[in-house]
C-alpha positions as CSV (number, residue, x, y, z in Angstrom):
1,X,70.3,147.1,93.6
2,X,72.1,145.1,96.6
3,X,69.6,142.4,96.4
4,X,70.1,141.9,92.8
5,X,73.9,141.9,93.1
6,X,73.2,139.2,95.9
7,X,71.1,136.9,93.6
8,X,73.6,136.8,90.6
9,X,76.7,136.3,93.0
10,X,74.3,133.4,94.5
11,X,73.7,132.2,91.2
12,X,77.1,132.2,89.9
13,X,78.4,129.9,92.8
14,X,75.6,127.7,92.0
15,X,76.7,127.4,88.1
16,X,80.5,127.4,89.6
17,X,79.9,124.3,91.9
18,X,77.5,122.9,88.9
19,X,80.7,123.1,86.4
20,X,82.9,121.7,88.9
21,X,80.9,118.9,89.7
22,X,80.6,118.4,86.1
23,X,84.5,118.6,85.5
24,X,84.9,116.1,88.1
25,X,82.5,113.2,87.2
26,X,83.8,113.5,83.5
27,X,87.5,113.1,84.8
28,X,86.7,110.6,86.7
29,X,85.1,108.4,84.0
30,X,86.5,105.0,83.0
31,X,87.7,101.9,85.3
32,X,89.5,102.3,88.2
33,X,92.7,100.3,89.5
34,X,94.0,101.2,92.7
35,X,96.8,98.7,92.6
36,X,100.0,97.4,91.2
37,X,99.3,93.9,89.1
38,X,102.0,91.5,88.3
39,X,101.6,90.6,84.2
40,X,102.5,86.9,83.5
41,X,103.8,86.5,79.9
42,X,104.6,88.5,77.2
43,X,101.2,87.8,75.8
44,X,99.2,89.4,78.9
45,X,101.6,92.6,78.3
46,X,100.5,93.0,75.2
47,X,97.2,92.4,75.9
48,X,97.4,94.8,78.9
49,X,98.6,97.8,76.8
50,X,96.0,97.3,73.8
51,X,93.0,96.4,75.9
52,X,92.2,100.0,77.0
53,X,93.7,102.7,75.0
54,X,92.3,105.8,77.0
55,X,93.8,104.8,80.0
56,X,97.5,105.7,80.9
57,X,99.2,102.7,81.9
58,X,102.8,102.5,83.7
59,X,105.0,99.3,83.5
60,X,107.5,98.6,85.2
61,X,110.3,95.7,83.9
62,X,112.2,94.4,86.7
63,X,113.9,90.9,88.1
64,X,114.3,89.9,91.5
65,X,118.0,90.9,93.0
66,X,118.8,93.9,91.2
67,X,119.6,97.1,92.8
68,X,116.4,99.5,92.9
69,X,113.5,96.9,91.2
70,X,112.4,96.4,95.1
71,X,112.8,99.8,95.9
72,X,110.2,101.2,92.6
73,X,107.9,98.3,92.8
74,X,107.2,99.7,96.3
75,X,107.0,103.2,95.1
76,X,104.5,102.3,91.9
77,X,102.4,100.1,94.9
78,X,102.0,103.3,96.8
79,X,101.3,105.7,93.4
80,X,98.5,103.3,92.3
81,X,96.6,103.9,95.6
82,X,97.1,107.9,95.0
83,X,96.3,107.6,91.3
84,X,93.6,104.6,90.7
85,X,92.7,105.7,87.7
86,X,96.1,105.1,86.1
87,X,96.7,101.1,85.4
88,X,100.3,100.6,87.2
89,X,101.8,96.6,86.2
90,X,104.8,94.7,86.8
91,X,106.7,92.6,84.5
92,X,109.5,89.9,85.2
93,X,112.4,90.4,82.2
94,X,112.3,87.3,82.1
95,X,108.7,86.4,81.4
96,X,108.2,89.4,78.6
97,X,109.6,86.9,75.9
98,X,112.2,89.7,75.4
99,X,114.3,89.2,78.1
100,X,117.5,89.3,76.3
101,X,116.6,93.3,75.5
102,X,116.7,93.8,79.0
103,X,119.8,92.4,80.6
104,X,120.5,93.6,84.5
105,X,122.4,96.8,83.2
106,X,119.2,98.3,82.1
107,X,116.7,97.1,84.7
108,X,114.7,98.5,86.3
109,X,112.9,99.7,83.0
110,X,109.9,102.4,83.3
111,X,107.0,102.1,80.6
112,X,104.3,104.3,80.0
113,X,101.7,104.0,77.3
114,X,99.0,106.5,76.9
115,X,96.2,106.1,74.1
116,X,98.1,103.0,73.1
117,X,101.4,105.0,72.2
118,X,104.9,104.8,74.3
């Protein structure tokens, strides 16, 4: 009866790590980034957030000189290594053909699309 116990218990950690292995590889399916990419034009924003619906994609809105834009685009370079499966981008105000929406009081502006909605 001890040997029998033995065999299940030895086959449930085989089915465990089989289901884990499985969870894993299907979680980790899709492109990967790894990095925090600068977006050019309003157009390539666009682009960026309708190109790949199941992936979760953070953008940031910033301009040069104003109090904490430095200070996140650092941050989101760092969280793109932790979390390359996440698409992390960085837009001038300036260059998203919307600029007047986001004057210096509201900058730095945060972003995040999943399946294609904000």
């Amino acid at each position: 009866l001890i040997n029998g116990e033995k065999e299940d218990e030895t086959c449930l950690r085989k089915y465990r790590k089989r289901c884990m292995q499985d969870m894993h590889q299907r979680l980790s399916f899709g492109p990967k980034y790894g990095y925090l990419s600068e977006l050019q034009s309003g157009e390539h924003f666009l682009q960026t957030v309708e190109e790949r619906k199941t992936t979760t994609i953070i953008i940031h809105i910033y301009e040069d000189n104003i109090k904490g834009c430095d200070l996140l685009n650092s941050s989101l370079t760092s969280l793109a290594v932790e979390y390359p499966m996440v698409r992390f981008c960085k837009i001038k105000a300036s260059k998203t053909g919307a600029g007047d929406r986001f004057s210096s009081d509201v900058l730095p502006t945060l972003l995040v699309y999943r399946g294609g909605e904000l």
